[in-house]
NUSE-890424 format. One record per residue (C-alpha): residue in one letter; residue number from 1; z, x, y. Coordinates in nm, 4 decimals, decimal comma, always signed. Each point is the difference from the previous one (the first is absolute). Example, Ala and Ser with C-alpha at 12.3 -4.5 7.8 and 13.67 -1.06 7.14 Angstrom:
<rs>
R residu num       pz       px       py
R      a   1  +0,7800  +1,2300  -0,4500
R      s   2  -0,0660  +0,1370  +0,3440
</rs>
This chain:
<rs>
R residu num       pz       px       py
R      x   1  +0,2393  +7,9515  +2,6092
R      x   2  +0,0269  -0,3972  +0,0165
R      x   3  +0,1998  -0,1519  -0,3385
R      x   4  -0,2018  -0,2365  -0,1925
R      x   5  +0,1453  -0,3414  -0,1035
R      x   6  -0,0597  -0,1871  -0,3155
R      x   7  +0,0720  -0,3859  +0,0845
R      x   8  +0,1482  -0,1855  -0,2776
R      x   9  -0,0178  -0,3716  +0,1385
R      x  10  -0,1955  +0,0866  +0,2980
R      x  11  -0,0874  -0,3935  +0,1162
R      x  12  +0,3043  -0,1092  -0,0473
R      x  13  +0,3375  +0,0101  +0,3521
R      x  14  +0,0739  +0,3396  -0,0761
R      x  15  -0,3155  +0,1332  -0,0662
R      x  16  -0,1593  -0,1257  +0,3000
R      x  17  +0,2970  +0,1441  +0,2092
R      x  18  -0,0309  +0,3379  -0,1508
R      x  19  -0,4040  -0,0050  +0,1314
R      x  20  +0,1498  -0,0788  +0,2843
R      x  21  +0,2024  +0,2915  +0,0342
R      x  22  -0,2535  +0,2145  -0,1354
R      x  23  -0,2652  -0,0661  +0,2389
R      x  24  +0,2242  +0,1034  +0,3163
R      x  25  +0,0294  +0,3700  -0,1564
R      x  26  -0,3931  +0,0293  -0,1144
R      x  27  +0,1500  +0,4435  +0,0675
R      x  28  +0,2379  -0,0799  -0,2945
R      x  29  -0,1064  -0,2253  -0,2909
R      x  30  -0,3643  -0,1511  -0,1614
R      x  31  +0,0424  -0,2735  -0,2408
R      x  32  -0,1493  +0,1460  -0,3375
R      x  33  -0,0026  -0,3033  -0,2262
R      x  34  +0,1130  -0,4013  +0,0379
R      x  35  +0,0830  -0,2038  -0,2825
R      x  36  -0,0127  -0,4018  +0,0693
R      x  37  +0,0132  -0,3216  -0,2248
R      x  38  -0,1053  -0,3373  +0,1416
R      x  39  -0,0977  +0,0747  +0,3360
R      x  40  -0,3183  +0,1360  -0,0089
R      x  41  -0,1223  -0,0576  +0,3224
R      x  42  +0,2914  +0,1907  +0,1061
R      x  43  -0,0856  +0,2679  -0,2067
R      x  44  -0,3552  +0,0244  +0,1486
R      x  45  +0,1316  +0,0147  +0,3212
R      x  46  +0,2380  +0,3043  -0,0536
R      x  47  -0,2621  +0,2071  -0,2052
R      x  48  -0,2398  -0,0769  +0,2960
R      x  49  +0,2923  +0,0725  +0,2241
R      x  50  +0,1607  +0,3633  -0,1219
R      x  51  -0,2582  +0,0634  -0,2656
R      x  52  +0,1397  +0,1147  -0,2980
R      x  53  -0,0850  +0,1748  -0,2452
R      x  54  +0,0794  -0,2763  -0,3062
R      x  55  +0,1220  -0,3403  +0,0254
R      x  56  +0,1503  -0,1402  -0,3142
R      x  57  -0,0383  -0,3586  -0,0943
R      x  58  +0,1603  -0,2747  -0,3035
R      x  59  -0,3615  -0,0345  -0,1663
R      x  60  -0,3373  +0,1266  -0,0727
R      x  61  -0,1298  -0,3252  +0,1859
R      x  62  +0,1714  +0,0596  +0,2983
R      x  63  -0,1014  +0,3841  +0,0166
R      x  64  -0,3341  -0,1286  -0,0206
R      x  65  -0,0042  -0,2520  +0,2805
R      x  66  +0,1468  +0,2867  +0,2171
R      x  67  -0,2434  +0,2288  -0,1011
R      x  68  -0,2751  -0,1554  +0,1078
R      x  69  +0,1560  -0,0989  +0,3377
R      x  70  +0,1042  +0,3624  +0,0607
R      x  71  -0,3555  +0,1230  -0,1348
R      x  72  -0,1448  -0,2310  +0,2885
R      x  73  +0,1993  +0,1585  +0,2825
R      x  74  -0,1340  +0,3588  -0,1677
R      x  75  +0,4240  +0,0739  -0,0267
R      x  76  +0,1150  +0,3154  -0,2498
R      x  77  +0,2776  -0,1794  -0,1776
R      x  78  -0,0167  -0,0002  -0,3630
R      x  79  +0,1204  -0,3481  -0,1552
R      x  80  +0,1905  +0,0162  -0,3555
R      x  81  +0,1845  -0,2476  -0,1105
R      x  82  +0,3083  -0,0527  -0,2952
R      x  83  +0,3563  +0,1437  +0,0153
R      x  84  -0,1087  +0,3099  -0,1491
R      x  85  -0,1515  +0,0578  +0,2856
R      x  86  +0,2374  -0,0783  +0,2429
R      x  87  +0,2312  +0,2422  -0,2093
R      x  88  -0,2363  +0,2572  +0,0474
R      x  89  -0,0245  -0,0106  +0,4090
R      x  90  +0,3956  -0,0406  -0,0079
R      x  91  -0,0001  +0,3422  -0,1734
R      x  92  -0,3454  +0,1362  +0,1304
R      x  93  +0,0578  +0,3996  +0,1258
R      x  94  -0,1560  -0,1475  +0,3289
R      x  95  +0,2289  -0,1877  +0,0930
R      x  96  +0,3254  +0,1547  +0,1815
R      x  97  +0,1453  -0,3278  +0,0399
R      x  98  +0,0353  -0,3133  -0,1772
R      x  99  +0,0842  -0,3006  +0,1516
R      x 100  +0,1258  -0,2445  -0,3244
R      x 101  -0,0171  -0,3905  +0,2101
R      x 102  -0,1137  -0,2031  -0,3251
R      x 103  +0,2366  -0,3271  -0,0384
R      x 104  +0,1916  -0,0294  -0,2799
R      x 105  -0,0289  +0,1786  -0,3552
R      x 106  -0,3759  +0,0760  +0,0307
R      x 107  +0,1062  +0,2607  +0,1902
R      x 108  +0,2097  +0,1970  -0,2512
R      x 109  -0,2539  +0,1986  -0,1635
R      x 110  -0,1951  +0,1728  +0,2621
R      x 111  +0,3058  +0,0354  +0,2210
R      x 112  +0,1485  +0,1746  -0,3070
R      x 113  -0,3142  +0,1839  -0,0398
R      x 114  +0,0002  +0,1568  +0,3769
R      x 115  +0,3880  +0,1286  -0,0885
R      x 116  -0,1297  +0,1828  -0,3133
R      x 117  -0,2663  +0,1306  +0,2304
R      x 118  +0,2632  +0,1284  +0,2491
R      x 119  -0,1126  -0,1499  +0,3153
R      x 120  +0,1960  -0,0821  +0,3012
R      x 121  +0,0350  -0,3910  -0,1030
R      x 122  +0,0661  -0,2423  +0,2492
R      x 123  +0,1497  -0,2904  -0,1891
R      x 124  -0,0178  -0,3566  +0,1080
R      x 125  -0,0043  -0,1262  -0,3475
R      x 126  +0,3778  -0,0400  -0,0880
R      x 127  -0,1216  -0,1939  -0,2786
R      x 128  -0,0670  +0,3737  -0,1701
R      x 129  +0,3304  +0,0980  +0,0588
R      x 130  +0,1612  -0,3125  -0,1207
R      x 131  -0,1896  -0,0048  -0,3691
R      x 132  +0,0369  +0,3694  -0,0092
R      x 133  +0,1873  +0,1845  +0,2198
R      x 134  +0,1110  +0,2745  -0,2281
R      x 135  -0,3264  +0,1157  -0,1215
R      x 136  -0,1754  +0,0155  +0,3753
R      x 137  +0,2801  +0,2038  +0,1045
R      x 138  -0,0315  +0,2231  -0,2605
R      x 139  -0,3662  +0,0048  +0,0217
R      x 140  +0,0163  +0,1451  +0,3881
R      x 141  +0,3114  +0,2229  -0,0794
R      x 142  -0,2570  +0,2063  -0,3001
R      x 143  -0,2839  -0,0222  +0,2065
R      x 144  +0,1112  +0,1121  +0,2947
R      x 145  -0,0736  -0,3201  +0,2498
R      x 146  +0,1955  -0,1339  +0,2808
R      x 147  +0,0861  -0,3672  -0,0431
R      x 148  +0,0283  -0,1735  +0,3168
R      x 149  +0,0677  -0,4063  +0,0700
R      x 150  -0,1571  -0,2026  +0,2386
R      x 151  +0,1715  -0,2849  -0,0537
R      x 152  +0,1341  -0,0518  +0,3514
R      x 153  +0,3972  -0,0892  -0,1539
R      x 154  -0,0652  +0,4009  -0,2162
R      x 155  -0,2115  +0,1726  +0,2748
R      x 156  +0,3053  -0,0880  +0,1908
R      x 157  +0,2362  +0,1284  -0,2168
R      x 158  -0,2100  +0,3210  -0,0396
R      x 159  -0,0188  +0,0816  +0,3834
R      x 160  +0,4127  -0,0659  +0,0480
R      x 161  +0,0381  +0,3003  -0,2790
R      x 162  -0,3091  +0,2241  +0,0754
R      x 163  +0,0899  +0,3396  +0,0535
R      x 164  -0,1544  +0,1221  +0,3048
R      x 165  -0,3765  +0,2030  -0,0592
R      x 166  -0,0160  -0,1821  -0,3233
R      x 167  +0,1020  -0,0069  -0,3695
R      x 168  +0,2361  -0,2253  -0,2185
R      x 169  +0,2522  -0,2244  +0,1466
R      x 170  +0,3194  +0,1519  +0,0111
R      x 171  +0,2302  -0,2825  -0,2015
R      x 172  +0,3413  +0,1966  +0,0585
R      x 173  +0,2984  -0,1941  +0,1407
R      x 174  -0,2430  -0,3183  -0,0435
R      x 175  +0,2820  -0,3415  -0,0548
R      x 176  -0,2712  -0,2754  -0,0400
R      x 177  -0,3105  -0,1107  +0,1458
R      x 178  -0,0780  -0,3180  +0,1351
R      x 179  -0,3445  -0,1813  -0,0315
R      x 180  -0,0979  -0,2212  +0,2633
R      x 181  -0,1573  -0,3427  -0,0772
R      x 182  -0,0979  -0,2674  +0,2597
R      x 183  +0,0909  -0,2769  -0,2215
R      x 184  -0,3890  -0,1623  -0,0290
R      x 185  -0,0885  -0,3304  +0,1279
R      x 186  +0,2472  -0,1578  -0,2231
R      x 187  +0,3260  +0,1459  +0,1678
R      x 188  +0,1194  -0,2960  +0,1369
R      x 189  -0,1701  -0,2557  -0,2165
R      x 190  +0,2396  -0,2432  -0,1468
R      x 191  +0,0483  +0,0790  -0,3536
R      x 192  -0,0714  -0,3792  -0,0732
R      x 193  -0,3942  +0,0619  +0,1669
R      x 194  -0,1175  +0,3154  -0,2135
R      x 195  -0,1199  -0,2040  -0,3135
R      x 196  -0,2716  -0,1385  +0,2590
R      x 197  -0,1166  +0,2548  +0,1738
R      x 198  -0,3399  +0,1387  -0,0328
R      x 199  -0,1479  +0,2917  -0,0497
R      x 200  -0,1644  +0,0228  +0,3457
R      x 201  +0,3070  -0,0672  +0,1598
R      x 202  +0,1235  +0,2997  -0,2431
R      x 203  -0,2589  +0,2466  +0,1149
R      x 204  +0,0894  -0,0823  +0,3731
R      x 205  +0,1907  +0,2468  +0,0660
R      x 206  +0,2200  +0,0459  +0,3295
R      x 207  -0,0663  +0,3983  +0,1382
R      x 208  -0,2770  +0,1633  -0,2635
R      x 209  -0,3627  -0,0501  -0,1250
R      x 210  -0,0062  +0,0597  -0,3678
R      x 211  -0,1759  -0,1066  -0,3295
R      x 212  +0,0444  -0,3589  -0,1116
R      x 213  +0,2454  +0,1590  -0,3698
R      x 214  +0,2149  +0,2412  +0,2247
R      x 215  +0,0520  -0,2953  +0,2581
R      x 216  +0,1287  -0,2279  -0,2593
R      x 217  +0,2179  +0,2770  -0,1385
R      x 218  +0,1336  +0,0401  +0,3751
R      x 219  +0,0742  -0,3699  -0,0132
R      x 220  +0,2123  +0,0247  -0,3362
R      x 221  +0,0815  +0,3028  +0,1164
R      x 222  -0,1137  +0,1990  -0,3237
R      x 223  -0,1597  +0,1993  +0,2474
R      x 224  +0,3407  +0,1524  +0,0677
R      x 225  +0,1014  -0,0194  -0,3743
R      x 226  -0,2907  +0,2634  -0,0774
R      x 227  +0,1082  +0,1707  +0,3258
R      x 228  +0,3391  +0,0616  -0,1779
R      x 229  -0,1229  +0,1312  -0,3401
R      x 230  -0,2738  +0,2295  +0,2371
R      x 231  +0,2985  +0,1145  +0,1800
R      x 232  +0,1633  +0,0936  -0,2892
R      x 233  -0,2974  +0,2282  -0,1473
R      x 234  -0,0417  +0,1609  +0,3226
R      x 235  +0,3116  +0,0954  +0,1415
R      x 236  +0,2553  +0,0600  -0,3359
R      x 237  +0,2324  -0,2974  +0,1145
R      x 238  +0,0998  -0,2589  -0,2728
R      x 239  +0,0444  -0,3722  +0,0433
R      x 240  +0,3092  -0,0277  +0,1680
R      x 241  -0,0829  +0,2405  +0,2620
R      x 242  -0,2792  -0,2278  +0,1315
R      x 243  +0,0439  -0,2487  +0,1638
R      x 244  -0,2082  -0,2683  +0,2078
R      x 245  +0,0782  -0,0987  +0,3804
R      x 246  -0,2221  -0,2587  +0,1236
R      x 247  -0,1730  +0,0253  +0,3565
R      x 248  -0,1740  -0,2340  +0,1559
R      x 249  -0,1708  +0,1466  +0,2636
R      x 250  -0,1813  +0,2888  -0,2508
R      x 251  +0,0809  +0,2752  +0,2715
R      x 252  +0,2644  +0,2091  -0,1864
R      x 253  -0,1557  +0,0828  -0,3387
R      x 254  +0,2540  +0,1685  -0,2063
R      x 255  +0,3088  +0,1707  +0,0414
R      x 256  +0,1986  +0,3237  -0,1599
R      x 257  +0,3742  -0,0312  +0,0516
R      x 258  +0,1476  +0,3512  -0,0926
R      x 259  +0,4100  +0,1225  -0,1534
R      x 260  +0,1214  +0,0683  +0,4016
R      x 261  -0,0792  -0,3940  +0,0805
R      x 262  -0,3059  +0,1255  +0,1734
R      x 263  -0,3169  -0,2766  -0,0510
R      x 264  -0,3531  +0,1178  +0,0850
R      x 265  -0,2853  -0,2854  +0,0489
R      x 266  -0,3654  +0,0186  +0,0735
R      x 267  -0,1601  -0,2126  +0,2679
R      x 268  -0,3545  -0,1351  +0,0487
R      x 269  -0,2082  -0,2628  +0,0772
R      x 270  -0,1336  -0,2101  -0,3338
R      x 271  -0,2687  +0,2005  -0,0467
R      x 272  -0,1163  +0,1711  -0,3167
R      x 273  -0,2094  +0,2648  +0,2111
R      x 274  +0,3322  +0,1673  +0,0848
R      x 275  +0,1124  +0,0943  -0,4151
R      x 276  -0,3705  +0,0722  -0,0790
R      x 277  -0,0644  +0,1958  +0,3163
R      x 278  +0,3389  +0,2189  -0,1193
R      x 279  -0,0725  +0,0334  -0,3627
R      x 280  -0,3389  +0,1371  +0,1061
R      x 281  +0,0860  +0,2355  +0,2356
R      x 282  +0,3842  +0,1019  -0,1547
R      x 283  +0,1266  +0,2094  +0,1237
R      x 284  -0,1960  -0,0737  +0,3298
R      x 285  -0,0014  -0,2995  +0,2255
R      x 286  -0,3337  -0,1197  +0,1293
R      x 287  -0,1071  -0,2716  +0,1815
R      x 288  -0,0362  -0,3778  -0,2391
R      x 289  -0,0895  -0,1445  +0,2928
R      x 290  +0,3464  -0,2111  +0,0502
R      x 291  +0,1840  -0,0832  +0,2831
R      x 292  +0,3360  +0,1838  +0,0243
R      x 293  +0,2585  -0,2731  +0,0112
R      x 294  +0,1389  -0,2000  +0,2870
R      x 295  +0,4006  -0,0794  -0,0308
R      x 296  +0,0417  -0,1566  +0,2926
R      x 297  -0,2406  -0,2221  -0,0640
R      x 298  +0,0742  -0,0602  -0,3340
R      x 299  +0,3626  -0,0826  +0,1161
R      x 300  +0,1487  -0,0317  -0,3202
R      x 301  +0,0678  +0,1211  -0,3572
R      x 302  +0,1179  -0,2717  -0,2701
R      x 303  +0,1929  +0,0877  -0,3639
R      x 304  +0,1222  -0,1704  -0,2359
R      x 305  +0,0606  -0,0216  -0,3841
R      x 306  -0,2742  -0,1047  -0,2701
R      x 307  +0,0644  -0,3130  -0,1180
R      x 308  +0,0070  +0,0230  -0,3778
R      x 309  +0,0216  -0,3563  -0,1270
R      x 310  -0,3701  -0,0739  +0,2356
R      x 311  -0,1313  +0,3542  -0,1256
R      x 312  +0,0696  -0,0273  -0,3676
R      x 313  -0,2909  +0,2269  -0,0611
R      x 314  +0,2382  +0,2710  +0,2184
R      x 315  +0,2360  -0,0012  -0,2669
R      x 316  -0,2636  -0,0158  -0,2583
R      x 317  -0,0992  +0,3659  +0,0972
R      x 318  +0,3463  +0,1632  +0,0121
R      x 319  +0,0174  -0,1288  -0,3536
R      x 320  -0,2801  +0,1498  -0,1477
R      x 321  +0,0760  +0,3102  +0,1765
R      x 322  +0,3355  +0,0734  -0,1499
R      x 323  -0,1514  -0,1520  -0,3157
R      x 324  -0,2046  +0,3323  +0,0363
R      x 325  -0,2527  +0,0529  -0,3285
R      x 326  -0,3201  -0,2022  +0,0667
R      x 327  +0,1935  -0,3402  +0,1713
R      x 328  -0,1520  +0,1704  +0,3016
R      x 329  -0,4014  -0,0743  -0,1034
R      x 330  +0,1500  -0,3238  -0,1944
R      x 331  +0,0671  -0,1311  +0,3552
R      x 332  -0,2845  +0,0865  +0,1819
R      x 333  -0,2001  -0,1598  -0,2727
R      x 334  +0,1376  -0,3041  -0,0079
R      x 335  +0,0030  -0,0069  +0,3891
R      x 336  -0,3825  +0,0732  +0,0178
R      x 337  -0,0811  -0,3019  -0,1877
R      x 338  +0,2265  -0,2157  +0,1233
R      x 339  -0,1293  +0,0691  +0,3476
R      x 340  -0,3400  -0,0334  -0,1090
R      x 341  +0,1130  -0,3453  -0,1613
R      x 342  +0,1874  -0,0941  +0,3323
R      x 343  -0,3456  +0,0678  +0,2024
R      x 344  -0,2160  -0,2079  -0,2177
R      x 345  +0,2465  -0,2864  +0,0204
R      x 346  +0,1043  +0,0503  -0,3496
R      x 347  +0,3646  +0,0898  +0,1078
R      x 348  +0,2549  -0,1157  +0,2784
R      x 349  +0,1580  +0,2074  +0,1855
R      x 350  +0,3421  +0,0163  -0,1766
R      x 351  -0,1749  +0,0322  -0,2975
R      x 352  -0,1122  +0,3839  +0,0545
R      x 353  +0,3546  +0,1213  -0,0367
R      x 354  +0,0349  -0,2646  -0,3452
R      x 355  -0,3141  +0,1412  -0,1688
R      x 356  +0,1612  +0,3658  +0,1281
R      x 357  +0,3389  -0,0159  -0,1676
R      x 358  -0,1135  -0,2099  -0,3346
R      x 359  -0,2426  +0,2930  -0,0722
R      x 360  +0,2967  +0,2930  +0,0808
R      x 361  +0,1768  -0,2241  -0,2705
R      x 362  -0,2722  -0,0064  -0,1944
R      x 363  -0,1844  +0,2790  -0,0346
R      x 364  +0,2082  +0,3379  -0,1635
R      x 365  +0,1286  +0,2650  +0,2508
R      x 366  -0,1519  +0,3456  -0,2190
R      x 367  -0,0016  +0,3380  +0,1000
R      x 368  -0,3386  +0,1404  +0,1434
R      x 369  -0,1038  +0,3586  -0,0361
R      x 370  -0,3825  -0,0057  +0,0539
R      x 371  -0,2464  -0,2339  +0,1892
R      x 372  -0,0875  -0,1850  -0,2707
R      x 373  +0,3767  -0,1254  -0,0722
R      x 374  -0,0331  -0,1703  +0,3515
R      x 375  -0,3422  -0,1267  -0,0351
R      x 376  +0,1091  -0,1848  -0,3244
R      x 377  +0,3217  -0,1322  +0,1625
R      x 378  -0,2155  -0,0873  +0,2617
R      x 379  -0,2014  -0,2418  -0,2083
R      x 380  +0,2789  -0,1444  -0,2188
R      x 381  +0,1628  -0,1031  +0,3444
R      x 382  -0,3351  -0,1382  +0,1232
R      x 383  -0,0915  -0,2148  -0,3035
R      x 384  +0,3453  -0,1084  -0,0408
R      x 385  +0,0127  -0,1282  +0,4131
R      x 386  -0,3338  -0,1499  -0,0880
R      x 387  +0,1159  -0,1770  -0,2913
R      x 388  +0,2816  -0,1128  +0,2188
R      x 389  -0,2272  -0,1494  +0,2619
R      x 390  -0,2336  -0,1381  -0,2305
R      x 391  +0,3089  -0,2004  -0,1953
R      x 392  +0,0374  -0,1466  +0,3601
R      x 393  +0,3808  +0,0808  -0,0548
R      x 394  +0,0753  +0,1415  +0,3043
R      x 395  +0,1523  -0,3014  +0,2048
R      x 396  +0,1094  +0,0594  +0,3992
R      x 397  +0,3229  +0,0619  +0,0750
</rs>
């Protein structure tokens, strides 16, 4: 039988990579239901594309503008709209898989929801794991459900310690593990230059195609911040058995060194396809329609240290992370609208990592035991990072 895929975030980089997958093994998967948010043209082109069952949209006004075109085109997808219902095809018993690729916090809930449900959860939103690691995990150990990352830095991570034929990752005589970063576009930016740049020249980044938020976070590098606190949710390690090696080139994507001095690495090219191909398939490999890589051609391999004093935001995470409590969700909060300010032109660039540490100073580190701890924390850190902005306090550095 082919397993069915609910898409959480289906328009968005990962999304559209997972279709991609998906349509080169028609024997093994169908897309059951899509969820999308601005891109509705998008939307109408998947539905009209795999056909699924339900697509899942922000509002009753946008379900009801892609009605109508599906209706025209005589398709059988049935349009709901609201986060209860993208909850509900996250957990629906149709679905075998769930694929959680919402941005930010808007993706908690239903990605939450899919772990109650115990499905095998691919999980691109680290943003879940950051505000609330502790209760997903729990949620897929009582259920029953595998948990496996896609992020390409965790999916490689998970492949050095997969035990042959499947299962957990086998942790024993595990030292540290090293998350690769390639350093952004900003790498080699004087330090002088960042007040000025802009957010286009943010989102350009050097060796992947991503979202516009998770492109600035690469540039900052609280991409790799939230990499550290997924790590550490994932794979049992605390803070200062993670660390971050930056890598230019994006070709080595993590790395497991090991007691006897052994260090394992993943290779690939810089293409998402690769994670979401394994994740889908685990503990198979299938085709994701990437090109095995080249070394010779490639030539060369580059490493060196982060550079904490142009990365503040680096530093930033490992701080909320041994904070533990709720810092975790206090920074991703504040870094969600700072970014969002930094986009609009609101913010300079500098300023992301300001608004980011005022509001972990700000806002009280509490303990969380159930969702609605973190959703609360969640807003105080919001308002308060809005109130921040708003004051125009924030100067660059």
């Amino acid at each position: 039988m082919r397993a069915r895929l609910s898409i959480l975030g289906a328009t968005g980089s990962i999304g559209r990579s997972t279709l991609d997958v998906v349509a080169r093994h028609p024997d093994r998967f169908e897309v059951f239901a899509v969820s999308g948010h601005s891109r509705v043209d998008a939307l109408f082109d998947i539905c009209r594309a795999h056909r699924p069952a339900i697509a899942v949209v922000p509002d009753e006004r946008t379900a009801s503008s892609l009605r109508q075109r599906l209706h025209g085109l005589a398709l059988p997808t049935l349009v709901e709209s609201g986060e209860a219902a993208l909850a509900a095809i996250a957990a629906a018993p149709e679905a075998d898989i769930v694929m959680a690729a919402i941005v930010g916090a808007a993706g908690l809930v239903p990605t939450l929801a899919a772990a109650r449900a115990g499905k095998k959860l691919l999980l691109a939103n680290k943003e879940a794991l950051v505000m609330a690691g502790d209760l997903l995990i729990e949620a897929v150990r009582r259920s029953g459900g595998q948990l496996l990352p896609v992020d390409s830095e965790h999916n490689a991570i998970f492949q050095c310690l997969a035990k042959h034929g499947g299962g957990e990752p086998d942790l024993r005589g595990v030292r540290r593990i090293l998350l690769t970063a390639s350093g952004g576009p900003f790498r080699q930016t004087p330090n002088s230059a960042l007040a000025s740049v802009t957010p286009d020249a943010a989102c350009a980044h050097p060796n992947w195609v991503m979202g516009r938020k998770i492109s600035v976070d690469s540039a900052t590098m609280m991409n790799k911040g939230l990499e550290i606190i997924e790590a550490h949710y994932l794979f049992g390690m605390d803070a200062a058995r993670i660390e971050v090696l930056v890598h230019p080139q994006s070709i080595v994507h993590s790395l497991v060194a090991f007691d006897d001095g052994s260090v394992i690495a993943q290779l690939g090219q810089p293409d998402m396809r690769t994670p979401i191909a394994y994740a889908l398939a685990y503990p198979d490999r299938i085709d994701a329609g990437v090109d095995t890589l080249d070394l010779a051609r490639i030539g060369r391999l580059d490493f060196e240290s982060p550079d904490f004093l142009r990365f503040p935001c680096l530093e930033l995470a490992y701080r909320a992370l041994r904070a533990s409590g709720t810092a975790c969700a206090i920074l991703n909060a504040a870094n969600e609208e700072a970014v969002a300010a930094f986009l609009d032109g609101r913010l300079s660039f500098p300023g992301i990592a300001e608004v980011v540490a005022a509001t972990l100073d700000a806002v009280a580190d509490t303990r969380a035991t159930a969702l609605d701890d973190i959703l609360e924390v969640d807003r105080k850190a919001r308002a308060w990072a809005k109130e921040r902005l708003a004051a125009r306090t924030v100067r660059p550095a």
